[in-house]
PALOMI-653640 format. One record per residue (C-alpha): residue number from 1; residue in one letter; x, y, z. Coordinates in steps of 0.1 Angstrom, whole numbers. Example, Ala and Ser with C-alpha at 12.3 -4.5 7.8 and 13.67 -1.06 7.14 Angstrom:
2
<rec><i>1</i><aa>a</aa><east>123</east><north>-45</north><up>78</up></rec>
<rec><i>2</i><aa>s</aa><east>137</east><north>-11</north><up>71</up></rec>
***
This chain:
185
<rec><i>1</i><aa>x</aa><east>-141</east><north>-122</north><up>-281</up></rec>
<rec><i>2</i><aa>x</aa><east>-130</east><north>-139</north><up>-250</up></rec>
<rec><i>3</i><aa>x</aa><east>-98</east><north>-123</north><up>-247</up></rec>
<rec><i>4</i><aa>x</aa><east>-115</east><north>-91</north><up>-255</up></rec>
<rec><i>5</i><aa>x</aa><east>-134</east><north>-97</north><up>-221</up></rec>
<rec><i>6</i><aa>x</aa><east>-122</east><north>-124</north><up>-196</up></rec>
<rec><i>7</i><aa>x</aa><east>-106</east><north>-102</north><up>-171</up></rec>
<rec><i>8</i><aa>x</aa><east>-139</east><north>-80</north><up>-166</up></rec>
<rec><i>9</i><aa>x</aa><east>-161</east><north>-113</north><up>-159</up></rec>
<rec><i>10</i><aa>x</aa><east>-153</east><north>-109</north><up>-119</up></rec>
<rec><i>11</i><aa>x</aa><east>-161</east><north>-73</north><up>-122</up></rec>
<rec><i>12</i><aa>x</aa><east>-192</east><north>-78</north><up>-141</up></rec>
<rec><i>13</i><aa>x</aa><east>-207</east><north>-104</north><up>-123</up></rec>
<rec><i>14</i><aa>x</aa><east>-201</east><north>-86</north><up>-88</up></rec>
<rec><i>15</i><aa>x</aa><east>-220</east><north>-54</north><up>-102</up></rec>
<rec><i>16</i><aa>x</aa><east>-242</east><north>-76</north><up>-115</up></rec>
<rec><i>17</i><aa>x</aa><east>-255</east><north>-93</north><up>-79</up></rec>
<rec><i>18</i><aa>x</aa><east>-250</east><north>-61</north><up>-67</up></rec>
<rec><i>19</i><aa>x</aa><east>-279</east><north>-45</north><up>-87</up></rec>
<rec><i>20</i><aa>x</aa><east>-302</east><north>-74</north><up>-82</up></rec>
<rec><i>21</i><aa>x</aa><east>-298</east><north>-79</north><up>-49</up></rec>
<rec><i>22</i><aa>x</aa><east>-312</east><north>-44</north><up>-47</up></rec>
<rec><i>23</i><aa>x</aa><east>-350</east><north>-58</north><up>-62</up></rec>
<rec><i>24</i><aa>x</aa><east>-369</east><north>-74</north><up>-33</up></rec>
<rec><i>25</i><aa>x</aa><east>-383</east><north>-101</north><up>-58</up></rec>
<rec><i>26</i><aa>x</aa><east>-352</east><north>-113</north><up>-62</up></rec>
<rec><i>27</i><aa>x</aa><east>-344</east><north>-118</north><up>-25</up></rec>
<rec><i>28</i><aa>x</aa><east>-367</east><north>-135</north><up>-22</up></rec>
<rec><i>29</i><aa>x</aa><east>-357</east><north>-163</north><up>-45</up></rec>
<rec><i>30</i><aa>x</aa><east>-319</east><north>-164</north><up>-30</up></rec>
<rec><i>31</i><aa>x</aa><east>-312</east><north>-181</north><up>-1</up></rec>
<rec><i>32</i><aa>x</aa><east>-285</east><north>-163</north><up>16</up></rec>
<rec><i>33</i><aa>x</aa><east>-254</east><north>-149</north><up>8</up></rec>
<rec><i>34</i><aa>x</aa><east>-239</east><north>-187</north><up>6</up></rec>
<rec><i>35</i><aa>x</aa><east>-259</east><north>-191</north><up>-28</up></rec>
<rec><i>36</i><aa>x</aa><east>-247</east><north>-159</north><up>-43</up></rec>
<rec><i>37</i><aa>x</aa><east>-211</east><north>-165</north><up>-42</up></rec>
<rec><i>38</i><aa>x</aa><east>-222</east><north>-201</north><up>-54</up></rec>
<rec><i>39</i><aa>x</aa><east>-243</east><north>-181</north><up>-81</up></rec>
<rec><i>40</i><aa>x</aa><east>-218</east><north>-155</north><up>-86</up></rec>
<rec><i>41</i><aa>x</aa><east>-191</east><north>-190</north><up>-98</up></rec>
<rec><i>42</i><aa>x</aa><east>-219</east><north>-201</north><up>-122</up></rec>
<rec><i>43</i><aa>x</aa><east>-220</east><north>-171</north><up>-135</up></rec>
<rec><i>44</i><aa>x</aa><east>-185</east><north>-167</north><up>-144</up></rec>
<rec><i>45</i><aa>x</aa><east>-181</east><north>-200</north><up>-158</up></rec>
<rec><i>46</i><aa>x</aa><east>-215</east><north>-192</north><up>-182</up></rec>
<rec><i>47</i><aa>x</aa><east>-196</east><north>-164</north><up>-195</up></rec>
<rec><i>48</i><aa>x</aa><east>-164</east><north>-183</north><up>-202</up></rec>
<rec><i>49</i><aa>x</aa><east>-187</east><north>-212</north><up>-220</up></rec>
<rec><i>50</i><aa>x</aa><east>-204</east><north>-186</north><up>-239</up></rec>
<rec><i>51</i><aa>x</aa><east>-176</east><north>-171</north><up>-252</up></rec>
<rec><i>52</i><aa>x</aa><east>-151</east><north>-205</north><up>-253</up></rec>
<rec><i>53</i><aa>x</aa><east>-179</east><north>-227</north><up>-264</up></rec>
<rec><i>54</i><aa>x</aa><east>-178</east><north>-252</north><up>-282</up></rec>
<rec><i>55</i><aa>x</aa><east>-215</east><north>-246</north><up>-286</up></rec>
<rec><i>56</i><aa>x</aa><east>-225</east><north>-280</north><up>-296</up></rec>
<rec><i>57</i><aa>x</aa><east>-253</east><north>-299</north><up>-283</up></rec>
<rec><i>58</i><aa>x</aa><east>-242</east><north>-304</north><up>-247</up></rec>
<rec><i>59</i><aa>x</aa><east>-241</east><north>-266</north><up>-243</up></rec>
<rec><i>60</i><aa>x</aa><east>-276</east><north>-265</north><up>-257</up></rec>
<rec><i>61</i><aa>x</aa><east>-285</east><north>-288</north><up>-228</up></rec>
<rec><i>62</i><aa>x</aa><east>-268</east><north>-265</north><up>-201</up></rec>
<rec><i>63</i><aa>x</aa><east>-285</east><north>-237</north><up>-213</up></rec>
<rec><i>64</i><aa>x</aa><east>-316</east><north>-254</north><up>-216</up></rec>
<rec><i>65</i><aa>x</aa><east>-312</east><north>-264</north><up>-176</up></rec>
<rec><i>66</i><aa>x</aa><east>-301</east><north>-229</north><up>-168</up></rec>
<rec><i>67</i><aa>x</aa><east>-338</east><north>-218</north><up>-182</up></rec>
<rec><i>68</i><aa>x</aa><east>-355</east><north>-249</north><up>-167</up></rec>
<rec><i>69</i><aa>x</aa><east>-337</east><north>-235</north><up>-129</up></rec>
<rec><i>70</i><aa>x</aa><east>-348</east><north>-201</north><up>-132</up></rec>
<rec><i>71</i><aa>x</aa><east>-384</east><north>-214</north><up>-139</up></rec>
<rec><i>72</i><aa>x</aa><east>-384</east><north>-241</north><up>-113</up></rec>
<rec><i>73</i><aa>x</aa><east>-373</east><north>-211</north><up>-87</up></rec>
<rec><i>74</i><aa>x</aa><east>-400</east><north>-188</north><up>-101</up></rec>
<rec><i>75</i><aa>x</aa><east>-376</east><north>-163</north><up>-116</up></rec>
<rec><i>76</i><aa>x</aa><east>-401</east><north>-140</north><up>-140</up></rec>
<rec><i>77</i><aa>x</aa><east>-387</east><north>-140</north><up>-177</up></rec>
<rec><i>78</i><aa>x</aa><east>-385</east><north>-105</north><up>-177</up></rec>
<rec><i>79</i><aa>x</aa><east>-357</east><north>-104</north><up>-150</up></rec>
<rec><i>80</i><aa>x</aa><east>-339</east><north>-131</north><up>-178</up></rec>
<rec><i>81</i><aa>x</aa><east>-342</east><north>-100</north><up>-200</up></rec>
<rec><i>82</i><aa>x</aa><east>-332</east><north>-73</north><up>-179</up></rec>
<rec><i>83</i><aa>x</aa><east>-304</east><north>-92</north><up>-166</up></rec>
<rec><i>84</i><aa>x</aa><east>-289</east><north>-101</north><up>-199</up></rec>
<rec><i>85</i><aa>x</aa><east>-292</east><north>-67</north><up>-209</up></rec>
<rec><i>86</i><aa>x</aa><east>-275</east><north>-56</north><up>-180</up></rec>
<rec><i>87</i><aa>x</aa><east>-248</east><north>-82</north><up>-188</up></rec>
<rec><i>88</i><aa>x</aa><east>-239</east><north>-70</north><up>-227</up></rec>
<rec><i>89</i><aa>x</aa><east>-236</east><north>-35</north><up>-212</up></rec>
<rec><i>90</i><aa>x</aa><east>-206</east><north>-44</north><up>-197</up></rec>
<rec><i>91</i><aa>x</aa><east>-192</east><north>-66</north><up>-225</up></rec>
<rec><i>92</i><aa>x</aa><east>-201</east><north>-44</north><up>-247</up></rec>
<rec><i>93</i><aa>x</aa><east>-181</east><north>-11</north><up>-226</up></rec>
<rec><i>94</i><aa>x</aa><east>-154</east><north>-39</north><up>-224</up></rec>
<rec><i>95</i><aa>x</aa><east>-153</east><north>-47</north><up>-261</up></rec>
<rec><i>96</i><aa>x</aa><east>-153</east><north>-7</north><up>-267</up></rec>
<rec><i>97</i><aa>x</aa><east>-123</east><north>1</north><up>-244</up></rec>
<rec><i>98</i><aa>x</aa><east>-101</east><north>-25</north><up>-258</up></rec>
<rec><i>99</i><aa>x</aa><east>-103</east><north>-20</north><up>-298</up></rec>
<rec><i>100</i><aa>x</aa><east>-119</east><north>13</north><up>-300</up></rec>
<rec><i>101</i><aa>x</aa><east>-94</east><north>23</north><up>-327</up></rec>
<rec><i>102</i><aa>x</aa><east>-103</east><north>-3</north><up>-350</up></rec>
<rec><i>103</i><aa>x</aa><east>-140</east><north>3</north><up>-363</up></rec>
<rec><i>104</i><aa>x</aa><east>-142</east><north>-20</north><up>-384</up></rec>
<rec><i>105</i><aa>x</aa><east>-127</east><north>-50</north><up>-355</up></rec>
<rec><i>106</i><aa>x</aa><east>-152</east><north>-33</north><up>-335</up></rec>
<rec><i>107</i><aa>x</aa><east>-184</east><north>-34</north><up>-354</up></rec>
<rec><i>108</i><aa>x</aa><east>-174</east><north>-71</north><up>-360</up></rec>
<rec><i>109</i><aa>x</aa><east>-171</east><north>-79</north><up>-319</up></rec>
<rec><i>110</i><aa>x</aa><east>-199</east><north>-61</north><up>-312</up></rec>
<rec><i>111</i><aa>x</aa><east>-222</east><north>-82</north><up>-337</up></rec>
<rec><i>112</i><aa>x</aa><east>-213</east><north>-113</north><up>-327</up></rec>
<rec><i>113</i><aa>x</aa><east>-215</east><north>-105</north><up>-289</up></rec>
<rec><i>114</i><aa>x</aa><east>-246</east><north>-97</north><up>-299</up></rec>
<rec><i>115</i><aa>x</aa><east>-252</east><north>-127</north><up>-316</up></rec>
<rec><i>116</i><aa>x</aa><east>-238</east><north>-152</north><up>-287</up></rec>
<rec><i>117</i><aa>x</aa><east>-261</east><north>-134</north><up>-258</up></rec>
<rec><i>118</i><aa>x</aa><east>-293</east><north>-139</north><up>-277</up></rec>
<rec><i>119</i><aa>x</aa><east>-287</east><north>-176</north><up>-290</up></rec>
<rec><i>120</i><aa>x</aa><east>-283</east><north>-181</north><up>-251</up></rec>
<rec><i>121</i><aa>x</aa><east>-314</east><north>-154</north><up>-245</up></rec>
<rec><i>122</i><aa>x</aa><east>-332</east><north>-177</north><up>-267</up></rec>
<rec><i>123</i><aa>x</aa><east>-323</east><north>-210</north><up>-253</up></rec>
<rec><i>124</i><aa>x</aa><east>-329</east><north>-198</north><up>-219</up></rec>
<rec><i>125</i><aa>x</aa><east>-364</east><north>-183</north><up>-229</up></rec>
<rec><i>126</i><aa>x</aa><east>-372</east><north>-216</north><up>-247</up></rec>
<rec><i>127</i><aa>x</aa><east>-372</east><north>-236</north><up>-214</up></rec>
<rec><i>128</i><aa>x</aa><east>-401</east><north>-211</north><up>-206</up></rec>
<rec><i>129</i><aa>x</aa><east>-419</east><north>-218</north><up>-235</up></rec>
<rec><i>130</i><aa>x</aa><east>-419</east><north>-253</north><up>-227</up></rec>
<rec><i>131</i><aa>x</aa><east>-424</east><north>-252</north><up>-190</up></rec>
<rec><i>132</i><aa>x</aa><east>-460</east><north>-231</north><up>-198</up></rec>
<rec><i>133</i><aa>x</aa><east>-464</east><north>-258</north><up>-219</up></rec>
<rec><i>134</i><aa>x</aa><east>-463</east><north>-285</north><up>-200</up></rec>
<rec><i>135</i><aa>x</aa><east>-483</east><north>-268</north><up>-173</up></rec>
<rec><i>136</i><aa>x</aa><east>-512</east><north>-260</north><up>-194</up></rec>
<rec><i>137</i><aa>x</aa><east>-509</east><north>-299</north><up>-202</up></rec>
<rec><i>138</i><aa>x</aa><east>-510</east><north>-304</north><up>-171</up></rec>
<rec><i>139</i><aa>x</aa><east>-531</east><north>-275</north><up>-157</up></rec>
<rec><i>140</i><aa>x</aa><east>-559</east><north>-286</north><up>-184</up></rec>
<rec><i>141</i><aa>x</aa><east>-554</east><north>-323</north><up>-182</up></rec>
<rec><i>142</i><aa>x</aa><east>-589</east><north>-347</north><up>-179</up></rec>
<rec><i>143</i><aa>x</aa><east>-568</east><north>-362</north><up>-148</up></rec>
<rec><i>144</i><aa>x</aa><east>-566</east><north>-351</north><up>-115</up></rec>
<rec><i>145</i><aa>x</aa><east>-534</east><north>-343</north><up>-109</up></rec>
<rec><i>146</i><aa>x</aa><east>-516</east><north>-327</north><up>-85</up></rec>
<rec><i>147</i><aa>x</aa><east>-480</east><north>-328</north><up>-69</up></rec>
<rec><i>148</i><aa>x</aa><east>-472</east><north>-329</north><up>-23</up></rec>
<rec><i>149</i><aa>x</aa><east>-444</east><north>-320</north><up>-3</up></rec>
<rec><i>150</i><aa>x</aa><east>-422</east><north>-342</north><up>15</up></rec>
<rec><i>151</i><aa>x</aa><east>-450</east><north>-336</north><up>43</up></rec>
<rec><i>152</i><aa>x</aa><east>-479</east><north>-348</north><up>21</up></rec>
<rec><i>153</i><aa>x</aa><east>-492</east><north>-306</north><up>19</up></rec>
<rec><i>154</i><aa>x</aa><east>-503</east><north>-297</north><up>-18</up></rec>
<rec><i>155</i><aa>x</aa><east>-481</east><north>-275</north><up>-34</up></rec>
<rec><i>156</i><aa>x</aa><east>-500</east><north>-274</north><up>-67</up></rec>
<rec><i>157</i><aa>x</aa><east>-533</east><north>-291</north><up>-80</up></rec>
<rec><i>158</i><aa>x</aa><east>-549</east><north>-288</north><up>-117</up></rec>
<rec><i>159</i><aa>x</aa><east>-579</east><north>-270</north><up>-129</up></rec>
<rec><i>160</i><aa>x</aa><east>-598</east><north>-310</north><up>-128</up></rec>
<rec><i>161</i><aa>x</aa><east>-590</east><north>-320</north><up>-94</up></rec>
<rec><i>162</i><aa>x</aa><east>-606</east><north>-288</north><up>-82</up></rec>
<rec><i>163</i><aa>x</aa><east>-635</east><north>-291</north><up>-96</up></rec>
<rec><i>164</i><aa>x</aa><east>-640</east><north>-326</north><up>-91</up></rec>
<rec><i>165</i><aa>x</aa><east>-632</east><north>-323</north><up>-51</up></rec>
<rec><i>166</i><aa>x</aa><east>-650</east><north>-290</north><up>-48</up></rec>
<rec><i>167</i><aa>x</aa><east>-623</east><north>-276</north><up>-36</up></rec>
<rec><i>168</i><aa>x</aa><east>-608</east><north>-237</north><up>-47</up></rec>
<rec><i>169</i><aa>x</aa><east>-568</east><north>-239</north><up>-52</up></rec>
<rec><i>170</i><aa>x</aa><east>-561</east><north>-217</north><up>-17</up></rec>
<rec><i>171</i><aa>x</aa><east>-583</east><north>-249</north><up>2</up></rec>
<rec><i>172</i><aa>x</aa><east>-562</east><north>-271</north><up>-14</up></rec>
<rec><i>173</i><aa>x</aa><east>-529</east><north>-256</north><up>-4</up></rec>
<rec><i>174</i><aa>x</aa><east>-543</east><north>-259</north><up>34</up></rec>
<rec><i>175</i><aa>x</aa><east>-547</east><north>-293</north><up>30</up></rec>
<rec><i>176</i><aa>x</aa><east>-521</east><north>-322</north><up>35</up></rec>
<rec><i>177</i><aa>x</aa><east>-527</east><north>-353</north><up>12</up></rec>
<rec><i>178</i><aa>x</aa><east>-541</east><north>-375</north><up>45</up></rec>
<rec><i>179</i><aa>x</aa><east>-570</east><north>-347</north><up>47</up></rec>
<rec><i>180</i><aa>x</aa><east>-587</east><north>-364</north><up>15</up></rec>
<rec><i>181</i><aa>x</aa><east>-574</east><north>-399</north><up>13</up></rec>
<rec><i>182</i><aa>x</aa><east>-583</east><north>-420</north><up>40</up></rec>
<rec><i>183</i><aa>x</aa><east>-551</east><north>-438</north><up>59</up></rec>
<rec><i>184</i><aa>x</aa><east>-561</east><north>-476</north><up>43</up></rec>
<rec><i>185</i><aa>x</aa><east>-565</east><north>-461</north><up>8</up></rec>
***
């Protein structure tokens, strides 16, 4: 497939930051037009490894990562989704313009675009699976556990160390570490 749709990657991925820089959500997660043409290279080369491969175990470990990103950042799934849709629109517009005549070569490129997008859909979606996971491990955990910024403010604390401290989670993200641990402890 890759020759089939290599030269419309720039294309795609311009329209592609183009429509989601129109959501405010998503804004809000970029940093500045910097990232995006950072973003807008990862993009490009994702394509070319999805359609190049090899897809072996190391590109079940990028994949994985890209998931593991977009969770870290706070990226809802659904915008995974709705981008990826967005994405086979074009490949698939691409893969229709270029072999057209040949029904049968075309039913064939389409299924296995198909087939590539959601075995990365999936892996990407997996790292979701296992973040919520891990946070209800965490979230639900007999421990008190929480996590501070580099200036000792929470940034998240379980369900346990709530109730142990008294404390609701919006008290807690007011707090700095040194607000419940004396300076000798």
């Amino acid at each position: 497939l890759c020759p089939l749709v290599r030269d419309r990657f720039p294309a795609i991925v311009e329209d592609f930051y183009r429509q989601i820089l129109q959501h405010e959500g998503t804004r809000r997660i970029l940093q500045g037009p910097e990232q995006v043409e950072r973003l807008k290279g990862t993009l490009i080369q994702w394509l070319s490894e999805a359609f190049l491969g090899p897809h072996d175990a190391a590109y079940y470990e990028r994949r994985s990562r890209i998931g593991l990103v977009h969770v870290r950042v706070g990226l809802p799934q659904a915008y995974v989704f709705t981008a990826m849709a967005h994405i086979q629109l074009h490949l698939q517009s691409a893969i229709q313009e270029k072999i057209q005549e040949q029904p049968e070569r075309l039913r064939q490129a389409l299924a296995a675009l198909v087939k590539i997008l959601n075995l990365d859909l999936a892996l990407i979606a997996g790292s979701y699976h296992e973040a919520e996971k891990y946070r209800d491990l965490v979230e639900f955990a007999p421990e008190m556990i929480h996590s501070v910024d580099r200036e000792g403010r929470f940034v998240r604390v379980n369900k346990t160390e709530e109730t142990r401290l008294g404390y609701s989670h919006e008290e807690f993200l007011s707090k700095r570490l040194e607000d419940l641990v004396p300076p000798e402890d």
